[in-house]
N, C-alpha and C positions, 0 to 999 in steps of 0.2 A: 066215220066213227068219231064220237067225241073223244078228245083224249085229254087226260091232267098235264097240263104247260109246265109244273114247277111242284116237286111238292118236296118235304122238309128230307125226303128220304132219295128220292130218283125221280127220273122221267120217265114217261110211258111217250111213246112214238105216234103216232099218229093210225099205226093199225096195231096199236096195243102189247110191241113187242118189250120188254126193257132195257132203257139203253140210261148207262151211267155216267158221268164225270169222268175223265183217266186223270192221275194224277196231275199232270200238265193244264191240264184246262181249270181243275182247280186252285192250283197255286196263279196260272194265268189270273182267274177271276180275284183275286183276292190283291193280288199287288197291283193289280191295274190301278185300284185305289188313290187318291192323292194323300200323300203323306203333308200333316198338317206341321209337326212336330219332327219327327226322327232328321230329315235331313239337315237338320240346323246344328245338332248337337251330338259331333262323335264320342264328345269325350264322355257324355251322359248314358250312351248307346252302351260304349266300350266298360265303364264302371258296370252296370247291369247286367251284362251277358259274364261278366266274371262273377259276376255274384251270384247270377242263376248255375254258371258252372260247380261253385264250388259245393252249391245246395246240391248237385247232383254228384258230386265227386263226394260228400260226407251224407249223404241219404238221409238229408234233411227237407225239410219247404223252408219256403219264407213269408210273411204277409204282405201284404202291399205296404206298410208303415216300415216296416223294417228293409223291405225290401231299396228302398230309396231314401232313408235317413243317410242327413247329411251329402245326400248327390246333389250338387248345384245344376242346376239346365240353365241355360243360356240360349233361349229362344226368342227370336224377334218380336212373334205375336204377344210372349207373355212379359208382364211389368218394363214392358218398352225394351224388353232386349239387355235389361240388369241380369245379372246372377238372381237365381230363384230357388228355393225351394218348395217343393208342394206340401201342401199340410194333410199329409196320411198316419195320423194320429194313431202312433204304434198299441196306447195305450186303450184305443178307442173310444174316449171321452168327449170327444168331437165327433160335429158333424164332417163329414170330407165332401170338399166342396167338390163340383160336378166336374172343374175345369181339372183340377188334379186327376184325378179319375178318368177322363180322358185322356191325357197328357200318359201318365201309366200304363194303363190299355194299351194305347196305340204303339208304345215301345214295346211292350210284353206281344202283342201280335207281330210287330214286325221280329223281334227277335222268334220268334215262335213258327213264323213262314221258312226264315233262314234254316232252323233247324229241324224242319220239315224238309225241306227241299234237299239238305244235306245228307241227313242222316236218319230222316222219317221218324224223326221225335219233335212233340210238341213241348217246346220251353217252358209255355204259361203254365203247364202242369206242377213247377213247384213251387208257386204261388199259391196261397190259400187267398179266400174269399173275405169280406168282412166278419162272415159267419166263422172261427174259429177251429179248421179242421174240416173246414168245405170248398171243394174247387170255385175259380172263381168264376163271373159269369163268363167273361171272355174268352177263358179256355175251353168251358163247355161250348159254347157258340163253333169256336174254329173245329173243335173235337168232333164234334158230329158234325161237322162238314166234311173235313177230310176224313175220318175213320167209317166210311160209308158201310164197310163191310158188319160193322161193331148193331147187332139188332137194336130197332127201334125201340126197345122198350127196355133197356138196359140201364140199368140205376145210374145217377150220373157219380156217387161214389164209388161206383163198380167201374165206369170208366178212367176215370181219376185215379185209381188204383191202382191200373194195369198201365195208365201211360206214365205214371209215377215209377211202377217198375220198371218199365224199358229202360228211362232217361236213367238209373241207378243204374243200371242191366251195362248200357252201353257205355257209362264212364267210369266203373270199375275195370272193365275191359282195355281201358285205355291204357292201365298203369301200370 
């Protein structure tokens, strides 16, 4: 029997039965990754996951511009290993260049695995998108990865919403 190898929802088995991802195999697939950026710079890691804290402790979001104003990285690959800032142009007046946007990403996913694996909340969730009041692409990507459960046809504001409220849900609960 033919069966679909991969598809953006589950696997079909080879005699058609459905078999899913457990949470382990997909936090496995996800940081097997090479991290291009995070391992260089704790202290850039450590500034951002208190800033995504706080956005969840006052039920707020952040943008990507604000979210990282003023954080210096100190990464080997980028401006030879100088202090750096990325230009995520809070005003949005600017283009943002691609390399900041990776650079962003890749910290908002790895802090977003962490607090998946911990506490089964996705971080990047309160980060907004360039679009103004729209999740961003990255969260959607990891979001429908791991919330398998969440149907396929589910508004991505509608998802956005609901992981928005956990992370509020679960840090209110803290204090």
């Amino acid at each position: 029997m033919t069966s679909l190898n991969d598809t953006p929802r589950y696997k079909l088995s080879y005699n058609g039965t459905l078999r899913t991802q457990t949470r382990d195999q997909l936090l496995a697939s996800e940081t097997v990754r090479e991290w291009q950026y995070v391992p260089h710079d704790h202290d850039a890691l450590e500034e951002i996951a208190g800033r995504l804290g706080w956005a969840a402790r006052t039920n707020t979001t952040w943008t990507y511009g604000a979210l990282v104003k003023d954080v210096t990285f100190c990464i080997p690959s980028i401006n030879e290993g100088k202090p750096y800032l990325p230009n995520m142009d809070v005003s949005g007046d600017t283009v943002i260049r691609r390399k900041d946007l990776e650079l962003v990403d890749e910290f908002l996913t790895y802090l977003s695995l962490h607090s998946y694996k911990e506490a089964d909340l996705i971080a990047s969730a309160l980060v907004t998108g360039p679009a103004a009041g729209k999740p961003n692409a990255e969260f959607l990507r990891l979001a429908r990865k791991v919330r398998r459960a969440t149907p396929r046809f589910t508004p991505d504001t509608e998802l956005w919403a609901r992981e928005l409220r956990l992370n509020y849900s679960y840090f209110a609960n803290l204090k």
